[in-house]
C-alpha positions in Angstrom: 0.0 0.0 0.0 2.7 2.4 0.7 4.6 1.6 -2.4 1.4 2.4 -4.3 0.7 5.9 -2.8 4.4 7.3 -2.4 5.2 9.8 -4.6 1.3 11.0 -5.8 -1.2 13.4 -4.0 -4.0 11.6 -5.2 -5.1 8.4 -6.8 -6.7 5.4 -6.8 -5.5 1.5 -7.6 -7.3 -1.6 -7.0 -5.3 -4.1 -4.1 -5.9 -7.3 -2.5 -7.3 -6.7 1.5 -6.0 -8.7 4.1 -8.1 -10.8 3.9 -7.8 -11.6 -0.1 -10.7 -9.9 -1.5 -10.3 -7.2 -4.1 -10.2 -3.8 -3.2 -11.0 -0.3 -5.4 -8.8 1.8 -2.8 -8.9 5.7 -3.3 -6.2 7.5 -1.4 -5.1 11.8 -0.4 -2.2 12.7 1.3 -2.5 15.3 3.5 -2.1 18.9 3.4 -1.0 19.4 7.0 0.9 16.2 8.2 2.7 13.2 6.2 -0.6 11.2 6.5 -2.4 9.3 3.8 -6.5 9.2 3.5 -7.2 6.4 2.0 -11.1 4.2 1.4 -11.9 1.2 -0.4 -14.9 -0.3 -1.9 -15.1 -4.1 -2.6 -14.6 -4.9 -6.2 -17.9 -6.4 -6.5 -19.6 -3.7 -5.6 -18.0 -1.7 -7.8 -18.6 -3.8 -11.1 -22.3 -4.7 -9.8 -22.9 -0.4 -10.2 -21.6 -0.5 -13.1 -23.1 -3.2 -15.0 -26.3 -2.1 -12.7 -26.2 1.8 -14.2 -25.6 0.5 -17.8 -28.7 -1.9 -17.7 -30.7 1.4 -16.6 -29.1 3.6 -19.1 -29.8 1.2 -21.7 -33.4 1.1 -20.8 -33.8 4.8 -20.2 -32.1 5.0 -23.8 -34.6 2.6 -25.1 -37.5 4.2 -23.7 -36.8 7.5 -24.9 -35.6 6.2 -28.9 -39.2 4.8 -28.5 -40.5 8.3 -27.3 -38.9 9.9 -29.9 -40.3 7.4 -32.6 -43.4 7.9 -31.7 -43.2 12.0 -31.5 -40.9 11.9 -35.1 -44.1 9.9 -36.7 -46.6 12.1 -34.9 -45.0 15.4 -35.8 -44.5 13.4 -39.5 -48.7 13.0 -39.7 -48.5 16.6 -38.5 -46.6 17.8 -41.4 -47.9 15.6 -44.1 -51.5 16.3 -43.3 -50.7 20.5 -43.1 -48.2 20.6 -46.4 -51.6 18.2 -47.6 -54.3 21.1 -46.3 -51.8 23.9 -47.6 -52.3 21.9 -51.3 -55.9 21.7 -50.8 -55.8 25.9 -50.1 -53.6 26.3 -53.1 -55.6 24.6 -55.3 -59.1 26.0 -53.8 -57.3 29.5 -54.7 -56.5 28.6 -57.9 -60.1 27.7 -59.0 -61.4 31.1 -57.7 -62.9 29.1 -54.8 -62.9 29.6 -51.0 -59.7 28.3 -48.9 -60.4 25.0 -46.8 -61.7 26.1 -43.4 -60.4 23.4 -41.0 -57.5 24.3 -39.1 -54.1 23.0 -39.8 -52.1 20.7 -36.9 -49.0 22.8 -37.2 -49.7 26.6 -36.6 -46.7 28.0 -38.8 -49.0 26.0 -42.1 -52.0 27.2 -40.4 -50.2 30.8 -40.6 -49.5 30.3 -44.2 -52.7 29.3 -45.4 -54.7 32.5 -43.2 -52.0 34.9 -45.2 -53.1 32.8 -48.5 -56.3 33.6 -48.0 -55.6 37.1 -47.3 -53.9 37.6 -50.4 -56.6 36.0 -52.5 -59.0 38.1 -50.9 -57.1 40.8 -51.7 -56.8 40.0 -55.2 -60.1 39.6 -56.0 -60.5 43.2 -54.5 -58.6 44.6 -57.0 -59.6 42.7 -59.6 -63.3 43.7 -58.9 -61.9 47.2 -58.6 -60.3 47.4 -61.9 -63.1 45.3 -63.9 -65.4 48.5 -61.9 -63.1 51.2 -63.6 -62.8 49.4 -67.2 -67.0 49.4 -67.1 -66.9 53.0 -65.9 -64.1 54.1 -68.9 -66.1 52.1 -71.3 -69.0 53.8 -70.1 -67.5 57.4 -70.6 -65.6 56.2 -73.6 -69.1 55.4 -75.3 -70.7 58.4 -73.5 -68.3 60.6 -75.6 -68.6 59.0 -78.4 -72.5 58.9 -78.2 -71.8 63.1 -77.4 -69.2 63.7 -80.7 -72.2 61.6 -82.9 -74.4 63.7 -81.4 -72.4 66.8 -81.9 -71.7 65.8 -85.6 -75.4 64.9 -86.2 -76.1 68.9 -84.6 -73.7 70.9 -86.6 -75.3 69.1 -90.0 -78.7 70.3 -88.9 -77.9 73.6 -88.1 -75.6 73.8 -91.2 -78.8 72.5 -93.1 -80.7 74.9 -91.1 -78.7 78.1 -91.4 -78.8 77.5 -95.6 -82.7 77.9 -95.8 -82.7 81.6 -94.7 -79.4 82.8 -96.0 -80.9 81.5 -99.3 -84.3 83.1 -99.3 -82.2 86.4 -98.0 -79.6 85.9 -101.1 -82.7 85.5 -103.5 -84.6 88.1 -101.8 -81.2 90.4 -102.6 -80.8 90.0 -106.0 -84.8 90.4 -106.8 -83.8 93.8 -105.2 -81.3 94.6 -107.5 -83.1 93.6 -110.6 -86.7 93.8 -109.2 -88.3 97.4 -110.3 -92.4 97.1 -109.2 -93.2 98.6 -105.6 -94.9 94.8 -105.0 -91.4 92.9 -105.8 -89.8 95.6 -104.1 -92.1 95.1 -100.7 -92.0 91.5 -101.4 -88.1 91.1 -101.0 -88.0 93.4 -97.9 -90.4 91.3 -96.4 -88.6 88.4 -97.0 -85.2 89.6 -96.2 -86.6 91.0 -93.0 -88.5 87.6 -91.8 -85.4 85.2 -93.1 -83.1 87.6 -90.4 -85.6 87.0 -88.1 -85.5 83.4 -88.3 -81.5 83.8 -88.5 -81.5 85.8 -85.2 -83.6 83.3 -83.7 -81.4 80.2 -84.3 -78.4 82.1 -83.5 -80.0 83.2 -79.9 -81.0 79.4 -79.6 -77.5 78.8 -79.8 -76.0 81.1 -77.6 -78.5 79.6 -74.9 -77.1 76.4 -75.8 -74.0 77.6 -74.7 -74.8 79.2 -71.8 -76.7 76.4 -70.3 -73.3 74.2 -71.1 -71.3 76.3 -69.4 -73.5 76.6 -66.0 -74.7 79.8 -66.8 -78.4 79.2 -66.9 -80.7 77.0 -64.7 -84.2 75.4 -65.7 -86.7 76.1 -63.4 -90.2 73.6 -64.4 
């Protein structure tokens, strides 16, 4: 035994006792004298811990592989049912339909599939928003196209309308340079002067035109 701790602080060795069982022995010198601490365990004990603790760790180990088997194929149906719900979504989207309303087992999926929705929602928003502007430009396109036939259609009338007088007034003008009777002489006046009257009439028509196009004048019934 002294042999074995001479020379170390600390250490350990296994020894025959005196009575010729073996021995684990553990050993300190000490700090304040030339003593030596030293304990031993018999070996069996020792190597019935240790084959003891193994047995338990091996169980323990087995117990939680099987744990974890069982939460890998759990957390496995978790996934392939949401990436499955997630498909459904996708493809409900894609046919202009609504999104699958059960809730997904994992919460990130379930997370996707609410910010899916959200953005199909949000499409279709703007896509009924812009169909609602192209009806109300094709509505103002044909509006002004309606108004410019409408304006064309106006401008022959009164073009049509303007030519009556102005040619009654133009024949009334030259019977009054050639015309030499007091009748034919009455006669053109009287045509000149009811021709300009129509005239004046048209052309106060259109000026009220105008003015009730520009604001100026309200109808009262």
């Amino acid at each position: 035994f002294w042999a074995r701790v001479s020379g170390q602080d600390i250490g350990a060795f296994k020894t025959p006792s005196l009575d010729g069982r073996p021995y684990y022995v553990a050993f300190s010198h000490s700090e304040r004298s030339a003593r030596v601490l030293a304990t031993g365990v018999p070996e069996s004990e020792v190597e019935h811990a240790l084959y003891r603790n193994p047995a338990a760790v091996l169980l323990v180990g087995a117990l939680a592989l099987l744990g974890a088997l069982v939460v890998a194929w759990r957390l496995g149906k978790d996934i392939h049912a949401s990436l499955r719900g997630l498909l459904r979504s996708a493809q409900a989207l894609a046919d202009s339909e609504a999104a699958a309303p059960q809730p997904l087992p994992i919460q990130e999926a379930e997370t996707v599939r609410h910010a899916m929705a959200d953005a199909h929602a949000q499409l279709l928003a703007r896509e009924a928003s812009l169909n609602a502007s192209l009806e109300r430009e094709a509505a103002a396109r044909q509006q002004a196209e309606s108004g410019n036939r409408a304006k064309d259609q106006f401008l022959a009338m009164m073009g049509h309308e303007l030519r009556n007088p102005l040619s009654a007034i133009t024949a009334a003008a030259d019977a009054l340079d050639t015309g030499t009777s007091p009748y034919a002489l009455r006669s053109s006046r009287d045509i000149v002067r009811r021709q300009a009257g129509h005239l004046a009439a048209m052309v106060n028509d259109l000026m009220d035109v105008a003015q009730l196009e520009s604001g100026e004048i309200v109808l009262h019934r």
